[in-house]
C-alpha positions as CSV (number, residue, x, y, z in Angstrom):
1,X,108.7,111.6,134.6
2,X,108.9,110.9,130.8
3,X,112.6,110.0,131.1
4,X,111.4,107.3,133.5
5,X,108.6,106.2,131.8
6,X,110.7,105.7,129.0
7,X,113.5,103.9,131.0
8,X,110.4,101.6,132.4
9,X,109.4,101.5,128.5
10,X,112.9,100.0,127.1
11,X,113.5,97.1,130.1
12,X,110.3,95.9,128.5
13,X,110.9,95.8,125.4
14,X,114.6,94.2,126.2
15,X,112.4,91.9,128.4
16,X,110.9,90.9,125.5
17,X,113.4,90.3,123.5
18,X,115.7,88.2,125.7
19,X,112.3,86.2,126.1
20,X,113.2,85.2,122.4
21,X,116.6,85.4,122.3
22,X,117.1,81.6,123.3
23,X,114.6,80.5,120.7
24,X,115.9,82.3,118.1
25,X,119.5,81.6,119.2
26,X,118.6,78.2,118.7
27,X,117.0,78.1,115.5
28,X,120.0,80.0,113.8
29,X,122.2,76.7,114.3
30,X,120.1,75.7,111.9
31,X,121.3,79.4,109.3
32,X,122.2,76.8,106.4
33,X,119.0,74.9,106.3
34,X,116.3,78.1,107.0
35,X,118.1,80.0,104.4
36,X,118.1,77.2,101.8
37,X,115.3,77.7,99.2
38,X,114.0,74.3,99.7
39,X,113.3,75.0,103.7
40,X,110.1,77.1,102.6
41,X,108.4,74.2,100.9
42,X,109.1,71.4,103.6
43,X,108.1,74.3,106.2
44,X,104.9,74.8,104.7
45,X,104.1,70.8,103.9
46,X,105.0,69.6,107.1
47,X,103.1,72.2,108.9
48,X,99.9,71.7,106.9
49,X,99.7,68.2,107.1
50,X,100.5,68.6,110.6
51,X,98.5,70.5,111.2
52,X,95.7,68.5,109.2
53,X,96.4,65.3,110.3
54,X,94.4,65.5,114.1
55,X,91.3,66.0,111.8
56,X,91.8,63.4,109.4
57,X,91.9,61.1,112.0
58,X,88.8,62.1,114.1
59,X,87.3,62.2,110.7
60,X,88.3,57.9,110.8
61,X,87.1,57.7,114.1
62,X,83.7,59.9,114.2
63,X,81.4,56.8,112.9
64,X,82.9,54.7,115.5
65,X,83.3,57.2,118.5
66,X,79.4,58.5,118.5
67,X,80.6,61.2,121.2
68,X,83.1,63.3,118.6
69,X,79.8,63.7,116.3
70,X,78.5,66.4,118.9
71,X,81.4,68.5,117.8
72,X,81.4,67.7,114.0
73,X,79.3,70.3,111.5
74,X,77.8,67.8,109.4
75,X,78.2,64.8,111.5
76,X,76.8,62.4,108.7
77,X,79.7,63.6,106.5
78,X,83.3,61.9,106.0
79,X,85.5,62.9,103.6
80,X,86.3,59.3,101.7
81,X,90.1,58.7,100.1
82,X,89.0,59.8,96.6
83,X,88.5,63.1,98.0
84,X,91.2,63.3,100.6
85,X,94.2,62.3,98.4
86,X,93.4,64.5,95.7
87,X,93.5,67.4,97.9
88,X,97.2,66.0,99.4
89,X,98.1,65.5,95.9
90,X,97.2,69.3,94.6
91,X,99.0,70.6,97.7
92,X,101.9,68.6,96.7
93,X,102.1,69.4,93.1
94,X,101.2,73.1,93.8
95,X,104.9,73.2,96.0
96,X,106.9,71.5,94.1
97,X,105.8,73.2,91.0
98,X,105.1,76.4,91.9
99,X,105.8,77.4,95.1
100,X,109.6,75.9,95.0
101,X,110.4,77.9,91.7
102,X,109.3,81.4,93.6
103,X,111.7,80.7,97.0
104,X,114.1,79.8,94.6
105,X,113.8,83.4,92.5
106,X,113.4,85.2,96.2
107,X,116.5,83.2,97.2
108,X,118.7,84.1,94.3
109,X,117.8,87.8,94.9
110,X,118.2,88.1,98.6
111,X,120.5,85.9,100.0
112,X,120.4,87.6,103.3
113,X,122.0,86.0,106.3
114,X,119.9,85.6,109.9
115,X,119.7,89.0,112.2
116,X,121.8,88.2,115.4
117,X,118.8,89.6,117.4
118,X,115.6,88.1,118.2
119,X,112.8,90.0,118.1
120,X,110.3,92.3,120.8
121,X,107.8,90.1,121.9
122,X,105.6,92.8,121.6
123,X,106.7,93.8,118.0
124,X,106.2,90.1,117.3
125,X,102.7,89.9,118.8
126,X,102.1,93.4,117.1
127,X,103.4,92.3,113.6
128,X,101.4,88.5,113.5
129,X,98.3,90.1,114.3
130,X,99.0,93.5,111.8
131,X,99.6,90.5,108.7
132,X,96.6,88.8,110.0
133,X,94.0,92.0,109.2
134,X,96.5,92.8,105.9
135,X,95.8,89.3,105.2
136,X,92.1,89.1,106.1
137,X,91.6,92.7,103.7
138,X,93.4,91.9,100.6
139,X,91.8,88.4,100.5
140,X,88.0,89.8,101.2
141,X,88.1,91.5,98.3
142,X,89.8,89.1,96.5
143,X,87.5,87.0,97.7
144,X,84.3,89.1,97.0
145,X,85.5,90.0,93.2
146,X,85.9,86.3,92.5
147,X,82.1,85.4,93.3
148,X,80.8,88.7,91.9
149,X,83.0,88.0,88.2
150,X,81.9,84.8,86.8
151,X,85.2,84.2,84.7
152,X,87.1,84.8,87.7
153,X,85.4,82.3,89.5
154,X,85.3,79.6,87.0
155,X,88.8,80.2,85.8
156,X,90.4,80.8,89.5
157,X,87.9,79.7,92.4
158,X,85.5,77.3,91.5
159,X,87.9,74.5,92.0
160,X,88.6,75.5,96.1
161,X,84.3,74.9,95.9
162,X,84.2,71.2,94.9
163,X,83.7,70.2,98.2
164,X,80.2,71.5,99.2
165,X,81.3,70.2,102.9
166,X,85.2,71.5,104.1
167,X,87.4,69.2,105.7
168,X,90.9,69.8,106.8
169,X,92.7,68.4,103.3
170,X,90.5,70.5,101.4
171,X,91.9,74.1,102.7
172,X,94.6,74.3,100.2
173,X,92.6,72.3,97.0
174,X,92.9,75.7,94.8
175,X,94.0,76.7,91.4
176,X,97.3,77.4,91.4
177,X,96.3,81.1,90.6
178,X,94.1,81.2,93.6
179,X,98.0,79.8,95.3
180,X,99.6,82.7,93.6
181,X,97.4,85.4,95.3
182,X,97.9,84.0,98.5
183,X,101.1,83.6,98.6
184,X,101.6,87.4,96.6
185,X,99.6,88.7,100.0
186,X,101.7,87.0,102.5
187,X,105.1,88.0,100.8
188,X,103.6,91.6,100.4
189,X,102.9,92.2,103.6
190,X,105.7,90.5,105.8
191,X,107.8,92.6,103.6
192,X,105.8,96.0,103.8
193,X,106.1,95.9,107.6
194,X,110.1,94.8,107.5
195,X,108.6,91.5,110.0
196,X,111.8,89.7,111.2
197,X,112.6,86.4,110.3
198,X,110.6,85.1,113.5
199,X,107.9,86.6,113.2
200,X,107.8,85.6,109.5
201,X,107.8,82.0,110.5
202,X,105.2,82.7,113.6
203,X,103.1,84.5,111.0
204,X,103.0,81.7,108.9
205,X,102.5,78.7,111.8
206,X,99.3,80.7,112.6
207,X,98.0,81.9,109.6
208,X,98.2,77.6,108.1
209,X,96.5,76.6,111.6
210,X,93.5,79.2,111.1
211,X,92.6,78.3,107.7
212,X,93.1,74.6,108.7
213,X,90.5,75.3,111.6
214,X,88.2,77.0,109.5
215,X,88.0,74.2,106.9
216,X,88.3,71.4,109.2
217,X,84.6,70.7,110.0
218,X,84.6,70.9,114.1
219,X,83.8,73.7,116.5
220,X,85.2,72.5,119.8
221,X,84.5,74.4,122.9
222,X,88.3,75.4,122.6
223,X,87.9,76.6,118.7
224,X,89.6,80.2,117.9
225,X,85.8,81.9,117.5
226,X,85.1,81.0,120.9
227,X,88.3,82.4,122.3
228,X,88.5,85.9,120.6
229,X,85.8,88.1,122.5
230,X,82.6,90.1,120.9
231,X,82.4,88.2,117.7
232,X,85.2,89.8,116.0
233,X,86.5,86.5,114.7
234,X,84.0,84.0,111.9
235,X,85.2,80.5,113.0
236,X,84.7,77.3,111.4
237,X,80.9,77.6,110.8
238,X,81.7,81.3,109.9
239,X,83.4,79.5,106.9
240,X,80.8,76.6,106.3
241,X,78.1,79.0,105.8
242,X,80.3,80.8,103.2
243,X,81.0,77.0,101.6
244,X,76.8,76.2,101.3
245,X,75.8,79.6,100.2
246,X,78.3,81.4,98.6
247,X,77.0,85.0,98.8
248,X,78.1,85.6,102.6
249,X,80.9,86.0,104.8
250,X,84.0,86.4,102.4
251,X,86.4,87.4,104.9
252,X,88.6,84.2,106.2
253,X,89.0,85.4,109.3
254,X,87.4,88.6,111.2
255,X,84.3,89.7,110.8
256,X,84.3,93.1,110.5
257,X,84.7,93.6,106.2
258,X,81.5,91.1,106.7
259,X,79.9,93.5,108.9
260,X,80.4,96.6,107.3
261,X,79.3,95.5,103.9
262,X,76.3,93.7,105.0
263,X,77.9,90.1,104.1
264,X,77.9,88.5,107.5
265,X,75.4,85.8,108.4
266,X,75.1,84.0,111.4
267,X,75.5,80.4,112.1
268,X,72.7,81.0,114.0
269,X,70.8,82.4,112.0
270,X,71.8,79.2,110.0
């Protein structure tokens, strides 16, 4: 019985992987360019601001379309051009400057060639959403000493709150030590659970399109929040509360650190 349950068990998991084996196949003609140290930066740039730029423009439209302000936060608000291209402009200088000079360093030290083999699905699935609650930990109490420590906050987080109202270009306006710490958790823990290249880049596409979400200022009927079942996950007005009152929900994601240390409000209650 075990021996076939185990049979059952590995056509699954090969399943899986030749579910991924064309897609990864495919991205390893590309070897020279994902192993280059400058494919991180453009990565992460182009997937921001693609990420961003749906927003932007239903930020242009909401004072002319009257039917996209049901879905806005603050539907008075739009963020004008002295706020947006500062925000593009810190993002910018914060690759080029900083996080350029650390894929270099990491590139130097492991120049690693591309595993043959795609990944499980499953493992995939299992290690996106394992960085996801690393993630969501090491930056809620981040989070919670740099509003409890006012050098911290002036010194490291204060910038990421000079807009009282999010909107998309805004996630990534931080200090760049605020940008260290991020990036120090993602590194950390794609390399603590051994994540294949894949999953790495999966990890990434979906971690930059939740904090995009949360910042961007719209809860659509289709919004993550609404999706993810008995309010384990904030959402977008999760987040705004945190922006306008600054002693609640720390987490950036789930809710449960919120919960258990009596953090959490409502946008409800709200």
């Amino acid at each position: 019985m075990s021996s076939h349950n185990g049979s059952e068990f590995h056509v699954l998991c090969s399943s899986g992987q030749l579910f991924l084996q064309p897609l990864w196949d495919r991205l390893r003609t590309w070897e020279a360019l994902i192993r280059s140290p400058f494919f991180p930066v453009f990565f992460s740039i182009t997937t921001y601001v693609g990420f961003c730029l749906p927003f932007v423009v239903l930020d242009v439209l909401c004072p002319w379309v009257p039917a996209l302000r049901r879905y806005k936060i603050h539907p008075d608000f739009s963020p004008s051009a002295w706020q947006l291209l500062p925000c593009l402009g810190q993002t910018l200088y914060q690759h080029v400057v900083f996080v350029f000079p650390m894929t270099l360093l990491h590139w130097a030290a492991s120049p690693a060639l591309l595993p043959p083999e795609a990944p499980e699905l499953l493992q995939l699935v299992r290690h996106v959403v394992l960085c996801l609650l690393l993630f969501d930990t090491e930056f809620f109490v981040w989070h919670v000493l740099h509003h409890k420590v006012p050098w911290l906050y002036r010194n490291f987080h204060k910038m990421h709150h000079q807009n009282s109202y999010p909107f998309a270009l805004a996630t990534q306006y931080m200090s760049v030590g605020e940008q260290f710490s991020l990036g120090f958790f993602d590194m950390m823990n794609v390399l603590l659970l051994q994540c294949h290249p894949l999953t790495v880049l999966t990890f990434h596409v979906v971690n930059i399109w939740l904090s995009v979400e949360d910042h961007s200022g719209y809860d659509f009927p289709w919004s993550t929040h609404k999706l993810v079942p008995f309010g384990w996950y904030g959402g977008v007005e999760h987040h705004d509360l945190h922006h306008s009152q600054f002693t609640c929900n720390f987490a950036p994601y789930f809710t449960h650190w919120d919960k258990i240390l009596g953090t959490l409000r409502s946008a409800r209650a709200k």
